[in-house]
DOKOLSE-671632 format. One record per residue (C-alpha): residue number from 1; chain; residue in three letters; x, y, z. Coordinates in nm, 3 decimals, always signed. Example, Ala and Ser with C-alpha at 12.3 -4.5 7.8 and 13.67 -1.06 7.14 Angstrom:
# DOKOLSE-671632
rec pos 1 unit A code ALA X +1.230 Y -0.450 Z +0.780 .
rec pos 2 unit A code SER X +1.367 Y -0.106 Z +0.714 .
This chain:
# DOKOLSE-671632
rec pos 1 unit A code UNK X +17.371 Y +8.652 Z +10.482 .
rec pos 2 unit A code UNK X +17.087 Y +8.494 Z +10.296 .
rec pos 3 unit A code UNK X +17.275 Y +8.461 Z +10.032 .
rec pos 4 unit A code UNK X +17.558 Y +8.263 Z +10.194 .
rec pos 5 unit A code UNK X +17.355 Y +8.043 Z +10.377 .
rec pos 6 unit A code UNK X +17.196 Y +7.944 Z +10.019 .
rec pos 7 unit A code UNK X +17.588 Y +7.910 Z +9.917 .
rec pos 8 unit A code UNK X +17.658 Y +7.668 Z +10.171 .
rec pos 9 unit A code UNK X +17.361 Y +7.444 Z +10.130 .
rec pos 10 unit A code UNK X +17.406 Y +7.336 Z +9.751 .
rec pos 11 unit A code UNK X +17.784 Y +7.319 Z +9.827 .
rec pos 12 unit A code UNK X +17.677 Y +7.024 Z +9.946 .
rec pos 13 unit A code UNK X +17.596 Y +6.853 Z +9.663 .
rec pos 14 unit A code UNK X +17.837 Y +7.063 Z +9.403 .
rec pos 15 unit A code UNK X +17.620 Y +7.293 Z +9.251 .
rec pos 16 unit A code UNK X +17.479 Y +7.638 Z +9.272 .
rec pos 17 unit A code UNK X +17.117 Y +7.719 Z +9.349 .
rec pos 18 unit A code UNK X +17.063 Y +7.884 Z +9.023 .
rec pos 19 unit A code UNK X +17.163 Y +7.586 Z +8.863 .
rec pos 20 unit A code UNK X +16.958 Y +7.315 Z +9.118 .
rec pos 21 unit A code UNK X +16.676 Y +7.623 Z +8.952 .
rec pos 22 unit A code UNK X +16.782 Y +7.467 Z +8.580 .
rec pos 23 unit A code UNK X +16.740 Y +7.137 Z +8.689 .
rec pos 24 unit A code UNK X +16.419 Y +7.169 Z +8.828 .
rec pos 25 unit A code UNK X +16.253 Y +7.326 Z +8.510 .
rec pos 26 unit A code UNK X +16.446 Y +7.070 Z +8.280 .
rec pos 27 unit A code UNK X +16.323 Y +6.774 Z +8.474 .
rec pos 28 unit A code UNK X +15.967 Y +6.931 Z +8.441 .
rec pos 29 unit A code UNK X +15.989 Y +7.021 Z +8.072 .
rec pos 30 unit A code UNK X +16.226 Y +6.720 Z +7.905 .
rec pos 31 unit A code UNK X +16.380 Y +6.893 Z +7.606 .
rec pos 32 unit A code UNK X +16.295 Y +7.283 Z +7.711 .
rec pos 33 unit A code UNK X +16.505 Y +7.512 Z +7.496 .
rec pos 34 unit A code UNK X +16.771 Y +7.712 Z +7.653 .
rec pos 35 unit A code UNK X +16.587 Y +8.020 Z +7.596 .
rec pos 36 unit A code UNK X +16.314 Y +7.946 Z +7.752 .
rec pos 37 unit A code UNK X +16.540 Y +7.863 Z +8.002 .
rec pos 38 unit A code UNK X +16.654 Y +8.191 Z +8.006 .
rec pos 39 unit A code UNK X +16.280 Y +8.343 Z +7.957 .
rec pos 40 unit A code UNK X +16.197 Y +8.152 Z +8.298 .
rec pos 41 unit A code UNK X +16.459 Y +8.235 Z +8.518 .
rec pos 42 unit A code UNK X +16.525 Y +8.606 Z +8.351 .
rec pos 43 unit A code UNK X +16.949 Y +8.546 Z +8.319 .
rec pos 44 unit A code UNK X +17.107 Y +8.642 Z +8.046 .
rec pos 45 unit A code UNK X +17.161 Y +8.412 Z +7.749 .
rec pos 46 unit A code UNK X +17.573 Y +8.344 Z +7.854 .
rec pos 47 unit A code UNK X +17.439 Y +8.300 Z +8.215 .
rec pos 48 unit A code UNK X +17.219 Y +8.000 Z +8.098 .
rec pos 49 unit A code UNK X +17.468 Y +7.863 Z +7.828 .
rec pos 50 unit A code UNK X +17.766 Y +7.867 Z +8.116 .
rec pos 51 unit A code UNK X +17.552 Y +7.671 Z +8.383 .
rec pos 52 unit A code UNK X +17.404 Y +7.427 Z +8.098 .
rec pos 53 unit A code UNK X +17.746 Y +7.357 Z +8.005 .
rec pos 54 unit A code UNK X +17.895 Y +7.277 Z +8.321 .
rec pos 55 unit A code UNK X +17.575 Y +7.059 Z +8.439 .
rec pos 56 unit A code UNK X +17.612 Y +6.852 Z +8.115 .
rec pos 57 unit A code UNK X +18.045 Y +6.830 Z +8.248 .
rec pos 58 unit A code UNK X +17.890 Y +6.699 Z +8.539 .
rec pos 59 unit A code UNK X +17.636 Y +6.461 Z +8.368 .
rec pos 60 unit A code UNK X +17.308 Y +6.599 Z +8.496 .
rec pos 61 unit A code UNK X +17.210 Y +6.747 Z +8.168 .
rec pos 62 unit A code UNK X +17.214 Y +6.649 Z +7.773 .
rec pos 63 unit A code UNK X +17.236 Y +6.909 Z +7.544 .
rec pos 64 unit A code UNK X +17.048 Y +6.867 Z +7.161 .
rec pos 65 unit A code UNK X +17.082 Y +7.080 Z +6.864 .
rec pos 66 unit A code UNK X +16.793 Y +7.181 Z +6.633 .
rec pos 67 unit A code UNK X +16.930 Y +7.374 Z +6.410 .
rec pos 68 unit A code UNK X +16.931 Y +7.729 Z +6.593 .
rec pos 69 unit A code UNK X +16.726 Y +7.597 Z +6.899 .
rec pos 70 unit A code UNK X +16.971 Y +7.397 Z +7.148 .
rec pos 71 unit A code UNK X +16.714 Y +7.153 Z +7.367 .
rec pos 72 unit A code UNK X +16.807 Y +7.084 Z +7.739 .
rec pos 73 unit A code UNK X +16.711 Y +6.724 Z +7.845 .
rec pos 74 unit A code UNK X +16.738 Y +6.572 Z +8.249 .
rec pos 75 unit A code UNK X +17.013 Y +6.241 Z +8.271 .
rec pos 76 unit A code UNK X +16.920 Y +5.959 Z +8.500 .
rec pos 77 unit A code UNK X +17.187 Y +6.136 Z +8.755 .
rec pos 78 unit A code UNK X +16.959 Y +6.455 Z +8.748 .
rec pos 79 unit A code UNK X +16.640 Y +6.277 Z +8.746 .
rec pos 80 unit A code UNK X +16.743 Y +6.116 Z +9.069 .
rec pos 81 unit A code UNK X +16.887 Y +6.456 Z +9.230 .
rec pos 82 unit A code UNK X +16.565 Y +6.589 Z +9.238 .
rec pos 83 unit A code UNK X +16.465 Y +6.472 Z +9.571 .
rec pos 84 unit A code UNK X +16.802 Y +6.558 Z +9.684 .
rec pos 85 unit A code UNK X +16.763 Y +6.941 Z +9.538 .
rec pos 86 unit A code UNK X +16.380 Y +6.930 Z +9.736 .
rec pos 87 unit A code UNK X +16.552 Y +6.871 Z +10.026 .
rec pos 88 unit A code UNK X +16.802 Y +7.103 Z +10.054 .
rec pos 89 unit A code UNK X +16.544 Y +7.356 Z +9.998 .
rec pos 90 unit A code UNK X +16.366 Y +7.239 Z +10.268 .
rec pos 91 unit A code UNK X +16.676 Y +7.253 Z +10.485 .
rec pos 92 unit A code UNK X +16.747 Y +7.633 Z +10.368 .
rec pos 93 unit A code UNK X +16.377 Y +7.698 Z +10.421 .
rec pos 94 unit A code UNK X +16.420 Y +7.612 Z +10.773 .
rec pos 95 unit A code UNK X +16.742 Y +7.813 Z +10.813 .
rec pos 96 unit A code UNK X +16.582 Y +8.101 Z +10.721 .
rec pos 97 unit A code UNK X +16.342 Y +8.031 Z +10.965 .
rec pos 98 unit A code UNK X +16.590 Y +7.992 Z +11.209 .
rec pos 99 unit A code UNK X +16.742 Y +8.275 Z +11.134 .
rec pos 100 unit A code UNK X +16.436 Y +8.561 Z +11.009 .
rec pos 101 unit A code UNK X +16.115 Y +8.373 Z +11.197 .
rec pos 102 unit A code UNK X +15.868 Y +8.160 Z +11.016 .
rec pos 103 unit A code UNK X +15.637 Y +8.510 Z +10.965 .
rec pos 104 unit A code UNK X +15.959 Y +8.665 Z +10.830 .
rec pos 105 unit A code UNK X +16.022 Y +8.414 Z +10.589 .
rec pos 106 unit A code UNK X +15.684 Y +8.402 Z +10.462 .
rec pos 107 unit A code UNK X +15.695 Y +8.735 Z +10.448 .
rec pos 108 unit A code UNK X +16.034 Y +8.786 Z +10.260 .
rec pos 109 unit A code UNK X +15.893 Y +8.534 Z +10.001 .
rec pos 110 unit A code UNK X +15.571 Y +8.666 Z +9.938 .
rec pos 111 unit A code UNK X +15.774 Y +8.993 Z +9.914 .
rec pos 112 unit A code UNK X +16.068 Y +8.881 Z +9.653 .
rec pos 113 unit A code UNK X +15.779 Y +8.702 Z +9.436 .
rec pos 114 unit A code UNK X +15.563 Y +8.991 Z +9.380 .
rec pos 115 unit A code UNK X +15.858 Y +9.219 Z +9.316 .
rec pos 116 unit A code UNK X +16.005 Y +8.910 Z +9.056 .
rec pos 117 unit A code UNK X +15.636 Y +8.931 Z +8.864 .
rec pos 118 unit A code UNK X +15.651 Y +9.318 Z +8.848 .
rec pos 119 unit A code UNK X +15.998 Y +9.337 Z +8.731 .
rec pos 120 unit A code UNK X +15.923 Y +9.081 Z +8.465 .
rec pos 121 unit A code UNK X +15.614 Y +9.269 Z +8.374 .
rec pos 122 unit A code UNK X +15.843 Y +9.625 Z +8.371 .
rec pos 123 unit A code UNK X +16.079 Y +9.462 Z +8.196 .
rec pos 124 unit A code UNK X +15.831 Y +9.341 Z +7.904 .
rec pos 125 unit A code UNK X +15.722 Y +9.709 Z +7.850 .
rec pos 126 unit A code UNK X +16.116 Y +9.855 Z +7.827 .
């Protein structure tokens, strides 16, 4: 259910929220490169190339190759979506309030981010 309601919101301005996740870290860190990207977010390399690719198609991103290393830099458009992305957050924040309870939510966060670092920690020692 979570999941959908996350669906819905960023349907609203025609992306996903893994990739509104990509444009957040690429309008912090100007010319981050795709694997660190990837390092961040912990999708696989095809995961990150695919959404790149289809937010450069829709002009939010600009794509630079150095030699091996390809560098992911923010448009004007995606600069200016940011506020837009912050709000629809905001919104699906206060959804899952709706829906869970503001203790829940809290809760559910708090929850999902210490099991995201200890995955990424298990993960480093595989």
């Amino acid at each position: 259910m979570l999941h959908k309601i996350g669906k819905q919101e960023f349907e609203t301005i025609g992306i996903t929220h893994s990739q509104a996740y990509i444009l957040l870290i690429v309008n912090k860190y100007p010319g981050i490169a795709q694997h660190e990207i990837r390092d961040l977010l912990w999708f696989a390399s095809s995961t990150v190339t695919r959404f790149v690719k289809d937010l450069e198609k829709k002009e939010y991103l600009i794509r630079a190759h150095e030699g091996k290393i390809t560098q992911v830099y923010p448009t004007d458009k995606s600069k200016e979506s940011i506020k837009h992305i912050n709000l629809v957050w905001s919104d699906l924040n206060g959804k899952y309030q709706d829906s869970l309870g503001k203790k829940s939510t809290k809760k559910l966060a708090e929850e999902m981010y210490q099991s995201a670092l200890f995955l990424g920690e298990s993960f480093k020692v595989i």
